[in-house]
C-alpha positions as CSV (number, residue, x, y, z in Angstrom):
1,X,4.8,5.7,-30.8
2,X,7.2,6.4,-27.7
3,X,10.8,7.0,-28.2
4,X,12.9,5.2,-25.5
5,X,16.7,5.9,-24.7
6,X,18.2,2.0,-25.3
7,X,21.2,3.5,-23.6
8,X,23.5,0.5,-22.6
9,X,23.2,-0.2,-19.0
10,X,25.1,1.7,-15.9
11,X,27.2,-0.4,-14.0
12,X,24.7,-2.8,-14.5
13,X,27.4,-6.5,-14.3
14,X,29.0,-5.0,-11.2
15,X,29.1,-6.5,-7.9
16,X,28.2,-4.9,-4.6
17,X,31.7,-3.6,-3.3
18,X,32.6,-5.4,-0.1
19,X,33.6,-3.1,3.1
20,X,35.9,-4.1,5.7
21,X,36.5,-7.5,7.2
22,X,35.4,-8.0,10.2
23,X,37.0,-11.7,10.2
24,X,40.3,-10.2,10.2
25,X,39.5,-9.4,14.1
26,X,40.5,-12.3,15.6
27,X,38.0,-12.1,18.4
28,X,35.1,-12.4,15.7
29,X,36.3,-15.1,14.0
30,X,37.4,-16.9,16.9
31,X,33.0,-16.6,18.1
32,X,32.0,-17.2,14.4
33,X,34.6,-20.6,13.9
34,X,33.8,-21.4,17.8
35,X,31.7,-25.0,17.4
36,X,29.6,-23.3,20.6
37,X,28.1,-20.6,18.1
38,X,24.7,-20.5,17.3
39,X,24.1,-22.9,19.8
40,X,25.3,-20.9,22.7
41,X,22.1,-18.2,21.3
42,X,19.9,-21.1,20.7
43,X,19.6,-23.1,23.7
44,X,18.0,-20.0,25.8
45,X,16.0,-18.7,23.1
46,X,13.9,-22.5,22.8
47,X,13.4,-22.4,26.6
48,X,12.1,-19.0,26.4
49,X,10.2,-20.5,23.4
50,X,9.3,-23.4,25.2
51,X,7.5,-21.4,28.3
52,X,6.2,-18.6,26.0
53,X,4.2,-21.6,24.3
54,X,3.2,-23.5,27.5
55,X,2.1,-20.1,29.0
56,X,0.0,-19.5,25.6
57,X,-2.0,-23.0,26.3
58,X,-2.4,-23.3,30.1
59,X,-1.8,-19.8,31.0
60,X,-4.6,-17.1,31.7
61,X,-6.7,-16.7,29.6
62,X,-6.5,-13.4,29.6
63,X,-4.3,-11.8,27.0
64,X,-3.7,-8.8,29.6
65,X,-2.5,-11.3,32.4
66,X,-0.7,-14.1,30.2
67,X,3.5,-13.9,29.9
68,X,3.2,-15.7,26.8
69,X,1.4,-12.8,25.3
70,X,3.4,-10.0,26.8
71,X,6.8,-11.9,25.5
72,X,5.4,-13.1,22.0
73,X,3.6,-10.1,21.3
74,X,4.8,-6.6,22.8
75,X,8.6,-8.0,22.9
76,X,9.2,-10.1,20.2
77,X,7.7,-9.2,17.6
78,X,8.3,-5.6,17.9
79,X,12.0,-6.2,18.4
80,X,12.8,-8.3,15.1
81,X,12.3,-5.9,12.7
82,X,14.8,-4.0,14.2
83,X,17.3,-7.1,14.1
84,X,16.6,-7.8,10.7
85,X,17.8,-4.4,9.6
86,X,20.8,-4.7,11.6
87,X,21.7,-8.1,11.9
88,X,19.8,-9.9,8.9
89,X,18.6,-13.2,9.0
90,X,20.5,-14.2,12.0
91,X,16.8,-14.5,14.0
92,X,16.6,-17.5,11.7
93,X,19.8,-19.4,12.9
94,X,18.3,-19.1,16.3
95,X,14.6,-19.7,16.1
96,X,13.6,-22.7,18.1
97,X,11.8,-24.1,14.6
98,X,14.9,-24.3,12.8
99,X,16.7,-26.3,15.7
100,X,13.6,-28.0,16.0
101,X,13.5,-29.0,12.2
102,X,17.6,-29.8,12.2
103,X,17.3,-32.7,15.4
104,X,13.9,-33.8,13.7
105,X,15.9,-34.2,10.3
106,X,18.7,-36.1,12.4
107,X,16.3,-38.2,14.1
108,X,14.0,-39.6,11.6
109,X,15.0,-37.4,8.2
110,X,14.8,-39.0,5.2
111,X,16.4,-35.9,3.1
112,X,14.3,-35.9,-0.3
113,X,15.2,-33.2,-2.5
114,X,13.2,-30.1,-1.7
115,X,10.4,-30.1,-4.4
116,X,10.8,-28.6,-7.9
117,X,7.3,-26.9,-7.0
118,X,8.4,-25.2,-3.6
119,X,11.8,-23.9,-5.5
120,X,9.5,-22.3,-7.9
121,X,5.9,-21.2,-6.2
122,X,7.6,-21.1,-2.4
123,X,8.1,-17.1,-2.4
124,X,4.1,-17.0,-3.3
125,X,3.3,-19.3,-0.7
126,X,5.2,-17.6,1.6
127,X,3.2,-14.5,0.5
128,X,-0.4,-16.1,0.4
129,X,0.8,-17.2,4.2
130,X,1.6,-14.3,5.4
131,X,-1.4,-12.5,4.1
132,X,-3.9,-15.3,5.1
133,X,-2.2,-14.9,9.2
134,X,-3.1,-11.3,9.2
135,X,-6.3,-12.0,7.9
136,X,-6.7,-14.5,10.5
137,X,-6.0,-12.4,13.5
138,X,-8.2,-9.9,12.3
139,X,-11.1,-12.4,11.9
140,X,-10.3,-14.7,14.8
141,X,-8.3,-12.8,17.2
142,X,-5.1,-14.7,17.4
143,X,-3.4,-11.7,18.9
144,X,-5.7,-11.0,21.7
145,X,-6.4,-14.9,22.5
146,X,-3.3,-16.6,24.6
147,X,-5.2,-19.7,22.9
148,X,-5.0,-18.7,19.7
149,X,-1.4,-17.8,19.7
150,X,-0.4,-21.2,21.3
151,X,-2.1,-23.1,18.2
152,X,-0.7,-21.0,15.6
153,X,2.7,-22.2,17.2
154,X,1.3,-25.9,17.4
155,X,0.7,-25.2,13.9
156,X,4.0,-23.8,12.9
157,X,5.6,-26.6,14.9
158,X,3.5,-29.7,13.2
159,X,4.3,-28.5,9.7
160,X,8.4,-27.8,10.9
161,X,8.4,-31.1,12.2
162,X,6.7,-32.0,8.7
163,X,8.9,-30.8,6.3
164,X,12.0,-31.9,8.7
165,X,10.9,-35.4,8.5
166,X,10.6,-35.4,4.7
167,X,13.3,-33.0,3.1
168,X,16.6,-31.3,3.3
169,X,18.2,-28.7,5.6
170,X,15.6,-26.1,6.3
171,X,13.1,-26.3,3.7
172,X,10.4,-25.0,5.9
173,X,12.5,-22.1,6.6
174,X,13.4,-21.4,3.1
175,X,10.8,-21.8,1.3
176,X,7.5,-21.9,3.7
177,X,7.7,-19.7,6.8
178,X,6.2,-16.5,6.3
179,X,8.6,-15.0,8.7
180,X,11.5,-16.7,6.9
181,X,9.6,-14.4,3.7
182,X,9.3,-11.2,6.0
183,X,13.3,-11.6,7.1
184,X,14.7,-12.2,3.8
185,X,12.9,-9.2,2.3
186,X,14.1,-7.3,5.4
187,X,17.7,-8.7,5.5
188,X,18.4,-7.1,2.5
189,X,18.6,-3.8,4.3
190,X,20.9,-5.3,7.0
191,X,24.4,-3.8,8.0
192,X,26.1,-7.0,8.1
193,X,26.7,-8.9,4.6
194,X,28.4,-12.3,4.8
195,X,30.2,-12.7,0.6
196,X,32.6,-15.2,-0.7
197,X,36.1,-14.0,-1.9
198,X,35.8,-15.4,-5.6
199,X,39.2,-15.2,-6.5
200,X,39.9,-17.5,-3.5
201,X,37.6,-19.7,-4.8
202,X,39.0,-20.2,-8.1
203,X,41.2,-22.4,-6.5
204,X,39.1,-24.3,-3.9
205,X,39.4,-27.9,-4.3
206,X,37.6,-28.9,-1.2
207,X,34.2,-29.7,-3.6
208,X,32.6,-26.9,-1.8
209,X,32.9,-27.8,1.7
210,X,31.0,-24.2,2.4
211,X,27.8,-25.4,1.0
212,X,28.2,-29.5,1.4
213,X,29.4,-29.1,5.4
214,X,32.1,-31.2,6.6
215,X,33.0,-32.8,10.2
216,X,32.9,-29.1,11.2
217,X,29.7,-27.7,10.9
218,X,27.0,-28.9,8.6
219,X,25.7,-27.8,5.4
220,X,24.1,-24.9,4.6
221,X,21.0,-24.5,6.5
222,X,19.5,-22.6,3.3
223,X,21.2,-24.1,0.3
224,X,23.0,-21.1,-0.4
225,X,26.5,-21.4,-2.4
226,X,28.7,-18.7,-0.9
227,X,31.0,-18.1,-4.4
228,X,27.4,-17.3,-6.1
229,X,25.7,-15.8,-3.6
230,X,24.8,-12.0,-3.7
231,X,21.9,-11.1,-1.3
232,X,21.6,-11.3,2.5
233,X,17.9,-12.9,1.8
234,X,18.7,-16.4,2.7
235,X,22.1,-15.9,4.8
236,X,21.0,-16.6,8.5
237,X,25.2,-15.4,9.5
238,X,24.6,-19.0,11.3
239,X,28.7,-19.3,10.4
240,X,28.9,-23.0,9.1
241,X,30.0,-21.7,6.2
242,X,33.3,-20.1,7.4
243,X,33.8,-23.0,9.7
244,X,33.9,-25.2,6.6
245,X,35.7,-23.1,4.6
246,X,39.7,-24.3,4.2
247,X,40.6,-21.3,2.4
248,X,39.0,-18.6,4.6
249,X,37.3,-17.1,1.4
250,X,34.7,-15.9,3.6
251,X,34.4,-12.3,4.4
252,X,31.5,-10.6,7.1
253,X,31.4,-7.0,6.6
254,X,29.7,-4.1,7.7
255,X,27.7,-1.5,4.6
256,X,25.1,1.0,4.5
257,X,21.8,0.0,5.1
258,X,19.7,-0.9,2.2
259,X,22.8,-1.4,0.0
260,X,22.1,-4.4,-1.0
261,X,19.0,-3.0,-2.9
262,X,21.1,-1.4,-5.1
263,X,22.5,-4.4,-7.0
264,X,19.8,-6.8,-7.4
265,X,20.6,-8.4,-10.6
266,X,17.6,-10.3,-10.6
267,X,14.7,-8.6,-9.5
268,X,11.8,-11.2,-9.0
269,X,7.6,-9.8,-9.2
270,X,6.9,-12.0,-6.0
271,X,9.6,-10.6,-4.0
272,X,8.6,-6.9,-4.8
273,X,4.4,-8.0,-4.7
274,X,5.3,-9.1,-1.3
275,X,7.4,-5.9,0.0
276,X,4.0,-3.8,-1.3
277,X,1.3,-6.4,0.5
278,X,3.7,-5.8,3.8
279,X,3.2,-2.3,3.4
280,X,-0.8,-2.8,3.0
281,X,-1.0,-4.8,5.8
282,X,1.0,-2.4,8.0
283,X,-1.4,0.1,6.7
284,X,-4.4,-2.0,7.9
285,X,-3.1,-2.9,11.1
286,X,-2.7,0.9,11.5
287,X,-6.4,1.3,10.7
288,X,-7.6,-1.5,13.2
289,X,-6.2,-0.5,16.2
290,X,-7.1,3.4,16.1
291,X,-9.9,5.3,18.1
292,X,-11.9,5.7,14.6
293,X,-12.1,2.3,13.7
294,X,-14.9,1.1,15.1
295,X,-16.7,4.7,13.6
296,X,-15.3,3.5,10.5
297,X,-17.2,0.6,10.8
298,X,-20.4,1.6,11.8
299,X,-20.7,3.8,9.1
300,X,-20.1,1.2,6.6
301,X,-22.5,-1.4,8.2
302,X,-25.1,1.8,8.0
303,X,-23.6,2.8,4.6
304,X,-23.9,-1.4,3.1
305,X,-26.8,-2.7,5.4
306,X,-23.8,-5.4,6.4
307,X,-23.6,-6.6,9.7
308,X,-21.4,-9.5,9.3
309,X,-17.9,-7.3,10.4
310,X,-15.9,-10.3,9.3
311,X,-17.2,-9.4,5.8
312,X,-16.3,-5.6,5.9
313,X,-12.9,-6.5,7.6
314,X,-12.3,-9.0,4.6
315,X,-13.7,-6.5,2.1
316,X,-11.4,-3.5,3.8
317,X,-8.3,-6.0,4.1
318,X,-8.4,-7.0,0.4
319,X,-8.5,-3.6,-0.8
320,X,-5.6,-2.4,2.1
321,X,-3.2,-5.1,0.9
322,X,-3.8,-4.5,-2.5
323,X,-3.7,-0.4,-2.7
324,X,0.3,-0.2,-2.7
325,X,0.7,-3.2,-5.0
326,X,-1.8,-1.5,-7.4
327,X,0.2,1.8,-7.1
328,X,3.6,0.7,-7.4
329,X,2.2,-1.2,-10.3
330,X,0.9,2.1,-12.1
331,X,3.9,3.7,-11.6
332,X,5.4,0.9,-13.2
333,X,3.2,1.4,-16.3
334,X,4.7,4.9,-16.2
335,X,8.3,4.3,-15.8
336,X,7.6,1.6,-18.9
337,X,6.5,4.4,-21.1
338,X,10.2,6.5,-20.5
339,X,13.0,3.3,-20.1
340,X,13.4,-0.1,-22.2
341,X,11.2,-2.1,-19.6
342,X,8.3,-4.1,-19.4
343,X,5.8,-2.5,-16.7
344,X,6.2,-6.0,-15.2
345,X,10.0,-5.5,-15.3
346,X,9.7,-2.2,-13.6
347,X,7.6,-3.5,-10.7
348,X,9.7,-5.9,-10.0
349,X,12.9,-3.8,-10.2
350,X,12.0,-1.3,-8.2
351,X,9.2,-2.9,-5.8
352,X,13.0,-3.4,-3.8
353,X,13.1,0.3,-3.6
354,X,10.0,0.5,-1.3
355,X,11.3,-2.0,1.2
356,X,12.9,0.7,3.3
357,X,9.8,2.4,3.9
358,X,8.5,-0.9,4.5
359,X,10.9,-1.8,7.1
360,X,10.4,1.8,8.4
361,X,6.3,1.8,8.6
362,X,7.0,-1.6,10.6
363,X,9.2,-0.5,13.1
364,X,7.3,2.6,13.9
365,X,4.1,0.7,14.3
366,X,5.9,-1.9,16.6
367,X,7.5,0.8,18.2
368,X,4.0,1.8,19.9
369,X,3.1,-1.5,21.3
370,X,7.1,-1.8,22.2
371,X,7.2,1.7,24.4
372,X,3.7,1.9,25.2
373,X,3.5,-1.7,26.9
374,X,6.7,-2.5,27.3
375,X,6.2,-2.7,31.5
376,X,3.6,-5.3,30.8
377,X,6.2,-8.1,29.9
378,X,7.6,-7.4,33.4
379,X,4.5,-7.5,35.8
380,X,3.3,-10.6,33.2
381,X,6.4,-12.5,33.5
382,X,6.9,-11.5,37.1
383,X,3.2,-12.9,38.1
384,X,4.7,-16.5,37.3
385,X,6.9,-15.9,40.6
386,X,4.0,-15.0,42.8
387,X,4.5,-11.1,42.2
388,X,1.4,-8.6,42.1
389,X,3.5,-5.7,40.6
390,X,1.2,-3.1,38.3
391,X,1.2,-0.1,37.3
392,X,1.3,1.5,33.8
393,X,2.8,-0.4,30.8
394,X,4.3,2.1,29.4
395,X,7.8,3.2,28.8
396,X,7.9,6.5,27.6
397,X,5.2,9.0,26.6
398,X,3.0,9.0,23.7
399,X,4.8,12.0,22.8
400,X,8.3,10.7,23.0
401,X,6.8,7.9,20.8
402,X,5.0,10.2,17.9
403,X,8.6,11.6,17.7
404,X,10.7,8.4,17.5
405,X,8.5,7.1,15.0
406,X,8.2,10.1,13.2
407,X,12.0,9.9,12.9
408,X,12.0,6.1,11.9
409,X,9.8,7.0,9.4
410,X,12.0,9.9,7.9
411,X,15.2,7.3,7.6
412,X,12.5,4.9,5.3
413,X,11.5,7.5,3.4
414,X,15.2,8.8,2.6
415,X,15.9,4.8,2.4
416,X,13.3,4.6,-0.2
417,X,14.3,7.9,-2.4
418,X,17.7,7.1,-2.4
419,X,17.7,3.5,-3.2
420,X,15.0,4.3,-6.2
421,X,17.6,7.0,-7.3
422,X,20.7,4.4,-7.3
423,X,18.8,1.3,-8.8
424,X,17.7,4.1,-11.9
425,X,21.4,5.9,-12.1
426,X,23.2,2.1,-12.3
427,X,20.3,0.6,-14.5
428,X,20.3,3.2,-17.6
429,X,23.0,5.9,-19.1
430,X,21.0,8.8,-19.7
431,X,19.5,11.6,-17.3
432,X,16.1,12.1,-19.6
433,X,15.8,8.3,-18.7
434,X,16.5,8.4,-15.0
435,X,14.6,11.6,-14.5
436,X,11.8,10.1,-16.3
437,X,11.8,6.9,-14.6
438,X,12.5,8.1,-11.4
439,X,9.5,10.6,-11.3
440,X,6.3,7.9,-10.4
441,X,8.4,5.9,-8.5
442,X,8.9,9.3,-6.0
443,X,5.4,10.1,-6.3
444,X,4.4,6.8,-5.0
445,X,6.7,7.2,-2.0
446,X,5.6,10.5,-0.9
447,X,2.2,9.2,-1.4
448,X,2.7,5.8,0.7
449,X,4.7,8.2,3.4
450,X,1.7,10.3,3.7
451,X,-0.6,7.6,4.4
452,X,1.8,6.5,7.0
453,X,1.8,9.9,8.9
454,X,-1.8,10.3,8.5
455,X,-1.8,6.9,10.2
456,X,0.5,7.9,13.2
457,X,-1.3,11.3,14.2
458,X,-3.9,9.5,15.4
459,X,-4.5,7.4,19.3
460,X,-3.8,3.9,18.6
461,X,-5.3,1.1,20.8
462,X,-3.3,-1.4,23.0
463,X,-2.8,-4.7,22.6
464,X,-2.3,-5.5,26.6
């Protein structure tokens, strides 16, 4: 029978310390009260939006030739990772979707409750979305086909306009897009962190005007409560909050990244499941798009007598998504055996850990297609002006690439090893606990950081 130190928890009931204000500049404030901001932001990112979709559909068909593809794909997606870790959610209080869903609520919304079933199982749909698009591309070629990437927007679009027709605020946004899942995983390693001055807020008798709106601003997009809230996962910074606010209890401040991670005082299984099956998929799009993959699969067609590659992919995705979820989960079983948690407990508490190295294997995969075809949005975009400009798409060389990602990756993996080291030192009171605990958790980072090397020394294909 194990013995387990029941020391009483470290630090475990305090809050994250707050940094300094940055509403105390007055310039800041002045942008973040300004009735102009988001909407100054919004306005030009839906008619970028607007043509990247109408070039997807009536474009060329070719995914080399077509500015939709260039914009959506090598500039886009590459570059929001990187906001999310510096700037949070704020992509999300200027996506075109969410001011699509807000003037479709305002038009025709009828503002039912958001569904006890969404508040519960959204996080896991979000997941099962997220995994079944990957799949999808793989399968159908969304990325490469302009077409294909105009009717996952249509698709994104019909079920925004959906949701805005039926329920409140942003429902989609909270509790259905997949990127909404991605960005509030991600946003919790973000420099910025918008908090609520409690003590303020003792004596608010406006009947929370920061989460109900006012003439000012509207509610919050998110149905977050600022006085409660604790996490940068569903803060968008879009400001209506501190407009609202008669008391100026709102504070925007600058931390460390991945701080948040730290004090989660409520680690949830989904949220940790879905940091791991980002991490697979990372993994797998590694796989795809290097020189050996298409070896790799001829050998397994020989190897299985299967021909079918939609099968193998299926079969090799499955088992990529699932790798680092199994492996955080056996370290779990581990740490169980040394501190007074359930191996469920311990995946979910310190699945948050890994998010750094998750953030960090995403941005240096991104970082290929960004460098390496960067040019491409250029002559793409500049062929709708009757230009004939070509050349090569990169922006730097392979080399200078290897190294930056190399060096991106370093930053997750110290992200990762320290974060697992302060979640164990503020969750239990003894070193034989922490040192015990600790020990799978760094054996599964070193081994997901290996993979991810192993992954980058290799060519990897284009997308343009």
């Amino acid at each position: 029978m194990k013995t387990i130190d029941k020391g009483v928890d470290v630090e475990d009931i305090s809050e994250e310390p707050l940094g300094r204000d940055l509403l105390k500049y007055r310039l800041i404030k002045a942008v973040m009260k300004s009735r102009y901001f988001p909407k100054i932001f919004q306005i030009p990112v839906a008619a970028v939006f607007g043509l990247i979709g109408y070039q997807l559909l009536v474009g060329p068909s070719s995914a080399h030739e077509n500015p939709g593809t260039a914009l959506m794909w090598v500039l886009w997606w590459p570059l929001i990772p990187i906001v999310f870790l510096f700037l949070g959610r704020f992509w999300c209080a200027i996506c075109p979707f969410a001011t699509l869903s807000d003037f479709v609520q305002k038009l025709v919304g009828v503002n039912r409750p958001v569904p006890a079933f969404l508040k519960k199982y959204g996080i896991w749909i979000i997941d099962g979305t997220f995994i079944a698009i990957t799949w999808a591309d793989h399968v159908f070629g969304i990325v490469a086909s302009p077409w294909g990437s105009g009717i996952l927007l249509l698709l994104i679009t019909f079920a925004v306009i959906v949701s805005g027709a039926f329920f409140q605020r942003r429902t989609f946004c909270r509790y259905l897009c997949f990127l909404g899942g991605l960005s509030g995983n991600y946003a919790r390693t973000g420099m910025i962190s918008l908090r609520a001055n409690t003590n303020i807020c003792e004596t608010c008798t406006s009947k929370a005007a920061c989460f109900n709106g006012t003439e000012k601003a509207p509610a919050c997009p998110l149905f977050q409560f600022p006085r409660t809230m604790d996490s940068n996962a569903n803060c968008t910074l879009c400001a209506n909050c501190i407009k609202n606010c008669p008391n100026d209890a709102i504070t925007l401040t600058v931390r460390k990244p991945t701080k948040e991670l730290w004090f989660i005082r409520n680690p949830k299984i989904e949220e940790s499941f879905l940091a791991m099956a980002i991490m697979g998929i990372v993994l797998i799009q590694n796989v795809t798009m290097l020189e050996i993959w298409t070896q790799l699969l001829a050998k397994i067609q020989s190897f299985t007598g299967i021909n079918n590659e939609a099968i193998i992919f299926t079969a090799l995705f499955a088992l990529g998504v699932m790798l680092p979820v199994a492996l955080l989960s056996v370290a779990a079983k581990f740490a169980s055996r040394s501190n007074p948690e359930s191996t469920f407990q311990n995946f979910a508490r310190f699945g948050y850990a890994l998010i750094p190295l998750d953030v960090a294997g995403h941005i240096a995969h991104n970082l290929f297609h960004l460098l390496a075809e960067g040019k491409s949005v250029y002559y793409s975009v500049a062929s709708i002006f009757g230009s004939d400009a070509s050349g090569s798409a990169a922006l730097v060389s392979n080399q200078t690439i290897r190294i930056l990602q190399f060096a991106v990756l370093a930053l997750g993996l110290w992200g990762s090893i320290y974060t697992a080291r302060r979640i164990a030192f503020r969750k239990y009171s003894t070193s034989k606990t922490r040192i015990a605990t600790l020990t799978p958790y760094l054996v599964l980072i070193g081994i997901l950081m290996a993979l991810n090397i192993a992954m980058f020394l290799f060519p990897m294909a284009h997308r343009m």
